[in-house]
C-alpha positions as CSV (number, residue, x, y, z in Angstrom):
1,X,0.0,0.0,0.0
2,X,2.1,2.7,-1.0
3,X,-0.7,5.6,-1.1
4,X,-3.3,6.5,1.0
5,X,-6.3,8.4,-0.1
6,X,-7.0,9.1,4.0
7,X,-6.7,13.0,3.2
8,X,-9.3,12.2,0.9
9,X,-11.9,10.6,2.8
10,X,-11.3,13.5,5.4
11,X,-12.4,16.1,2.8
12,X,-15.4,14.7,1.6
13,X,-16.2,14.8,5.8
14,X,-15.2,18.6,5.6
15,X,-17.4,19.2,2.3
16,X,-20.3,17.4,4.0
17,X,-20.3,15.4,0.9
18,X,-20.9,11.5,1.1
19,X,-19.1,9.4,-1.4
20,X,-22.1,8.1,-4.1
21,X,-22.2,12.0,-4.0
22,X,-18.2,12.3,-4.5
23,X,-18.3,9.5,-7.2
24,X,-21.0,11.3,-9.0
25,X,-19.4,14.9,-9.4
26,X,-15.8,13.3,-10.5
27,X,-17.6,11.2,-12.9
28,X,-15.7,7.4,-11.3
29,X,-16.9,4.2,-11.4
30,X,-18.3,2.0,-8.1
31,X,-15.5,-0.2,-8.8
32,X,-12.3,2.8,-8.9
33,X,-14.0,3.9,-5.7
34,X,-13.7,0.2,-4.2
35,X,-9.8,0.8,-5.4
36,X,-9.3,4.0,-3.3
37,X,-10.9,2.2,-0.6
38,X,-8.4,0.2,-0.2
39,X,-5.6,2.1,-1.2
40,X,-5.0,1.1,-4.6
41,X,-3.5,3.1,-7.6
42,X,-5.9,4.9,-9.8
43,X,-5.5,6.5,-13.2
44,X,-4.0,10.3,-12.9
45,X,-7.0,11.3,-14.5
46,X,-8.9,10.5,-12.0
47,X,-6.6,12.6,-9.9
48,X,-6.6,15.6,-11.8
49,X,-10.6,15.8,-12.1
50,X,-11.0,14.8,-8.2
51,X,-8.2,18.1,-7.9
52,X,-10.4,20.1,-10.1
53,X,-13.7,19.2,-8.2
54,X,-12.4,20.5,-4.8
55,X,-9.7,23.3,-6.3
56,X,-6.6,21.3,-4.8
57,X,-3.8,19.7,-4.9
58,X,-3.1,15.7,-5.0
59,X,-0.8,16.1,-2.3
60,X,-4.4,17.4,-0.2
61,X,-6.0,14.3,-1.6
62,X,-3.5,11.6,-1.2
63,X,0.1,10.7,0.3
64,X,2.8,8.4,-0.4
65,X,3.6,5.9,2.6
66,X,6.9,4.7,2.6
């Protein structure tokens, strides 16, 4: 598991924003969801258009655990 989307799950708590809501307004499927879950790599353009949704940057979203 070398990235955690953590950050992630603690903005969508910030937003008020649950995650069939999240997964709507990036436009992911069920199943890259499931992958974040549990910490798996996702395409970089699911990155950039989960960046764009909240005006961030990927290190806000994710981090890299050594």
């Amino acid at each position: 598991m070398p990235f955690s989307y953590n950050r992630l799950w603690k903005l969508l708590i910030d937003e008020n924003m649950t995650k069939t809501d999240f997964r709507n307004a990036v436009g992911i499927s069920t199943n890259t969801l499931a992958k974040m879950g549990r910490n798996e790599n996702v395409a970089f353009d699911v990155l950039d258009r989960i960046c764009v949704l909240f005006d961030c940057k990927v290190e806000d979203v994710m981090e890299h655990i050594k």
